[in-house]
C-alpha positions as CSV (number, residue, x, y, z in Angstrom):
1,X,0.0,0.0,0.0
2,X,2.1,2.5,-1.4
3,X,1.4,6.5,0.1
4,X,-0.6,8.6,-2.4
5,X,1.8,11.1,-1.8
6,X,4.5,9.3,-3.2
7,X,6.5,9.6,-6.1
8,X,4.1,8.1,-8.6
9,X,6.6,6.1,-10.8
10,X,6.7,2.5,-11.5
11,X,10.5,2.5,-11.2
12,X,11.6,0.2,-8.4
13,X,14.1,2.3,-6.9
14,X,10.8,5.0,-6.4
15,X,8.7,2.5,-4.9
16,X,11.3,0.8,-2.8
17,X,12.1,4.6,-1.5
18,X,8.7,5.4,-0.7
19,X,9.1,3.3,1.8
20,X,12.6,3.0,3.0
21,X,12.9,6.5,2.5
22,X,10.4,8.0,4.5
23,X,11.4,10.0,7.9
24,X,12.5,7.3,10.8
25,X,12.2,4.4,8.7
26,X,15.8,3.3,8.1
27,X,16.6,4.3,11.9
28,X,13.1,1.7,12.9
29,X,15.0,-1.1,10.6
30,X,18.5,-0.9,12.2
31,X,16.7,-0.9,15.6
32,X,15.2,-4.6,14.2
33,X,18.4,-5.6,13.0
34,X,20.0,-4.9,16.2
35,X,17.5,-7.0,17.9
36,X,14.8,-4.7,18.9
37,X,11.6,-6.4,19.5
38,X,9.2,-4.6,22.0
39,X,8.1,-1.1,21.4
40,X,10.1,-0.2,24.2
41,X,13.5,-1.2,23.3
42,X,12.2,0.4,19.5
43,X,12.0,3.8,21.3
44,X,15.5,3.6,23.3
45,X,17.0,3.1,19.9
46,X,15.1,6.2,18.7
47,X,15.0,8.4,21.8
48,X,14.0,11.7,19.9
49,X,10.9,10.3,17.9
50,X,7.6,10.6,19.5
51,X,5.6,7.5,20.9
52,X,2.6,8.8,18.4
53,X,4.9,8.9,15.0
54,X,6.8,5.3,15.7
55,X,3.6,3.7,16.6
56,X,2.5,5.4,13.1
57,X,5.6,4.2,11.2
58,X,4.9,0.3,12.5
59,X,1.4,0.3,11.4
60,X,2.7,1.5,8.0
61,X,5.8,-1.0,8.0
62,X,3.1,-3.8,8.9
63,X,1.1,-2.8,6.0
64,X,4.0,-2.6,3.7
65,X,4.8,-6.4,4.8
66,X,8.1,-5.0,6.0
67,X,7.5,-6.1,9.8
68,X,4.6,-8.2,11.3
69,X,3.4,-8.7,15.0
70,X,2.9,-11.1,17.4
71,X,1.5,-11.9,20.9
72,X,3.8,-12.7,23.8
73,X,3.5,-13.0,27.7
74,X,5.0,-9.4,27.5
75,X,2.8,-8.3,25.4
76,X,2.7,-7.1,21.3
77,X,6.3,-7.5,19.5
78,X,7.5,-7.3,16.1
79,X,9.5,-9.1,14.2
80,X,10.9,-8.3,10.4
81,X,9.2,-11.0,8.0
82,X,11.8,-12.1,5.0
83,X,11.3,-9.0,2.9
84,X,12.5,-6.7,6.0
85,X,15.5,-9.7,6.7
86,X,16.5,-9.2,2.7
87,X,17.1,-5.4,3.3
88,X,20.0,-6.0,6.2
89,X,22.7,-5.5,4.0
90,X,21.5,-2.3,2.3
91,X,20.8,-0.7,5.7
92,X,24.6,-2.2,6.8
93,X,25.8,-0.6,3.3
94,X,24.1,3.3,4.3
95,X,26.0,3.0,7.5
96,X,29.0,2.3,5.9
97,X,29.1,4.9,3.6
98,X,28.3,7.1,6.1
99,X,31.2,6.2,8.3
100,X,33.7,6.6,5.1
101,X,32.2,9.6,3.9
102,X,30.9,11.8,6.1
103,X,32.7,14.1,7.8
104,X,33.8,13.3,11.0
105,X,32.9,16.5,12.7
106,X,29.3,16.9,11.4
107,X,28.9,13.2,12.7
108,X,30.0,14.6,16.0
109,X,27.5,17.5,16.4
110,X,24.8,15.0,16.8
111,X,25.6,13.5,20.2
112,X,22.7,11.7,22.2
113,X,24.2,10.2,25.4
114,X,20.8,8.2,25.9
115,X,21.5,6.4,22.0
116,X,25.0,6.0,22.8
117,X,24.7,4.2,25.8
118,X,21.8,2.2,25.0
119,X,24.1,1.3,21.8
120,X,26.8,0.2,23.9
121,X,25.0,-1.4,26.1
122,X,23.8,-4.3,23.5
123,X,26.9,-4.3,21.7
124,X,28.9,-4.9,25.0
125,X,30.9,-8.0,25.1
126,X,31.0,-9.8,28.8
127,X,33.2,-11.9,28.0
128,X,36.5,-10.6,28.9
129,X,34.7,-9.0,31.9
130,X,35.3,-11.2,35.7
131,X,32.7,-13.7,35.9
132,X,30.8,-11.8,39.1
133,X,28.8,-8.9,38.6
134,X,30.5,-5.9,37.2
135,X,29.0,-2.1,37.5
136,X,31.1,0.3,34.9
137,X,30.1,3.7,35.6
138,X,30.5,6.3,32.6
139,X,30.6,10.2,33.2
140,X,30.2,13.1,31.4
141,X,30.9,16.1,33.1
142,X,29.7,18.3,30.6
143,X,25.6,17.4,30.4
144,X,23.3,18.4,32.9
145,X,22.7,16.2,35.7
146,X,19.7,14.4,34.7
147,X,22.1,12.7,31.8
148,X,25.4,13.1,33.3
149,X,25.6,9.5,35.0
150,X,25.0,6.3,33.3
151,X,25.6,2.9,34.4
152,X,26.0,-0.3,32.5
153,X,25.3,-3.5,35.2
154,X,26.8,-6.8,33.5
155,X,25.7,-10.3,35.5
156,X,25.0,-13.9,34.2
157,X,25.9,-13.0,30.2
158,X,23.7,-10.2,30.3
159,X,23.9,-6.0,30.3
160,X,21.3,-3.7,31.8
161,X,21.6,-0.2,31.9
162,X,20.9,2.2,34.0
163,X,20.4,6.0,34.1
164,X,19.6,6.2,38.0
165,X,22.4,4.3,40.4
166,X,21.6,0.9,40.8
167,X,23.1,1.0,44.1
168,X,26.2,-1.5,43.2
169,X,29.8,-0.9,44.0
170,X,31.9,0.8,40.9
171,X,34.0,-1.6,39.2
172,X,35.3,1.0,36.6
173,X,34.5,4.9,36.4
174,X,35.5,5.9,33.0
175,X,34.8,9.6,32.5
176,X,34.9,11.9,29.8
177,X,33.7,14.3,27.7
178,X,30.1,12.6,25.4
179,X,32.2,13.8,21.7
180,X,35.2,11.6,23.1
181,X,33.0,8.4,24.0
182,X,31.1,8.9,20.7
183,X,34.3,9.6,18.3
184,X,35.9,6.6,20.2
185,X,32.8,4.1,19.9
186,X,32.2,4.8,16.6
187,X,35.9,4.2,15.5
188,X,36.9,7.8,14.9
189,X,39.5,7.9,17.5
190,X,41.4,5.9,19.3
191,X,40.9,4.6,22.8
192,X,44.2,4.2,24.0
193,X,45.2,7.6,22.6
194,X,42.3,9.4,24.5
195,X,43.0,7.9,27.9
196,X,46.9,8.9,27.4
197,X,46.3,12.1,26.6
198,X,44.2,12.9,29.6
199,X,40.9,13.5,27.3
200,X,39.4,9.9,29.4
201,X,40.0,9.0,32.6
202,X,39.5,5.3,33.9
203,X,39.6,4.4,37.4
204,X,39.3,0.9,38.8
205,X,39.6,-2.7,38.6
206,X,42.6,-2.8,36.3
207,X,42.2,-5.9,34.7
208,X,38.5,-4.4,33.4
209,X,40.9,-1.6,32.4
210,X,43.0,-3.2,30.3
211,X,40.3,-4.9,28.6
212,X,38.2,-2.4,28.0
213,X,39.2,-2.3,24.4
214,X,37.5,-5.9,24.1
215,X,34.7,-5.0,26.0
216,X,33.4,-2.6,24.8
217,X,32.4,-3.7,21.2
218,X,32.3,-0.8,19.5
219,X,30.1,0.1,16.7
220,X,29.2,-2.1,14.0
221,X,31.1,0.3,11.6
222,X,34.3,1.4,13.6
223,X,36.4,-0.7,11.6
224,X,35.2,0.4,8.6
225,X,37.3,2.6,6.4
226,X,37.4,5.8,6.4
227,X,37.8,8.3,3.5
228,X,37.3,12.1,5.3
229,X,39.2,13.4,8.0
């Protein structure tokens, strides 16, 4: 059910982008291929888009046989049917280019601590973390207080976070300015350098310390190559 509003060609590269195209869309389909299932973990992935316009944009998915959804104990999910499986590596290949071509410092003035953390926070690897429960505390001086303190709690394989203290003794305080945490997650500098040159400061367990390079995970597209400053 294409939008009457659309580009009215029979090209398939204008039909396709009537749908992939539209506001939010591309960002609701990297949430699903992250793993996103509920329409609350939808919305941490897209913390600036109103509950009203995704709950719009599912609907529309849904009628576009893009996603489907399904009844659980915890209520409605969603789920991409084959179509929205086949377009993983287009929505891999955006991000890609985006990381090689765009510059660096426009990519920078769009910091979201609340996206950044919920992205590290499923891309974190426990398993070069101690077996016990580990609390990693990050910092950012620079925000307000309401988004100055997160706190990523890893136990039992799995990762919560937390914007509020959980209460748990601090394995690892790592603090910094947010543009040094988001140019070093997403590959555009270098962890190692920043902690040396006093831009990140890590106290702690030393052992988490030293393997916070594995740890961390990093963004799908910080190896990627990069072709702008």
């Amino acid at each position: 059910m294409m939008d009457s509003g659309g580009y009215g060609q029979f090209c398939p590269v204008s039909m396709a982008s009537e749908i992939l195209c539209k506001r939010w869309n591309m960002l609701i389909l990297r949430e699903f291929l992250c793993g996103s299932t509920r329409f609350t973990d939808l919305q941490r992935g897209v913390p600036k888009m109103s509950p009203t316009l995704l709950s719009k944009r599912l609907k529309e998915l849904q009628a576009e046989g893009v996603i489907e959804a399904f009844a659980t104990q915890r209520g409605v999910e969603y789920r991409l049917t084959e179509a929205g499986r086949e377009l993983r590596p287009l929505v891999m290949e955006v991000g890609t280019w985006g990381h090689k071509w765009v510059e660096s410092q426009l990519s920078l003035r769009n910091l979201d601590p609340s996206l950044l953390m919920w992205d590290m926070r499923r891309h974190l690897d426990p398993q070069p973390l101690p077996e016990r429960r580990c609390t990693i505390q990050f910092l950012y001086p620079e925000l307000l207080a309401a988004s100055r303190n997160w706190w990523l709690v890893v136990e039992h394989g799995g990762t919560d976070l937390c914007l509020d203290d959980p209460g748990h003794e601090v394995d690892l305080l790592i603090e910094c300015p947010l543009k040094v945490m988001t140019a070093v997650w997403m590959g555009i500098s270098d962890l190692r350098q920043e902690i040396s040159e006093g831009r990140m400061s890590v106290e702690g367990d030393p052992k988490i310390a030293q393997a916070m390079k594995e740890w961390l995970g990093f963004s799908p597209f910080a190896k990627g190559e990069r072709r702008v400053a």
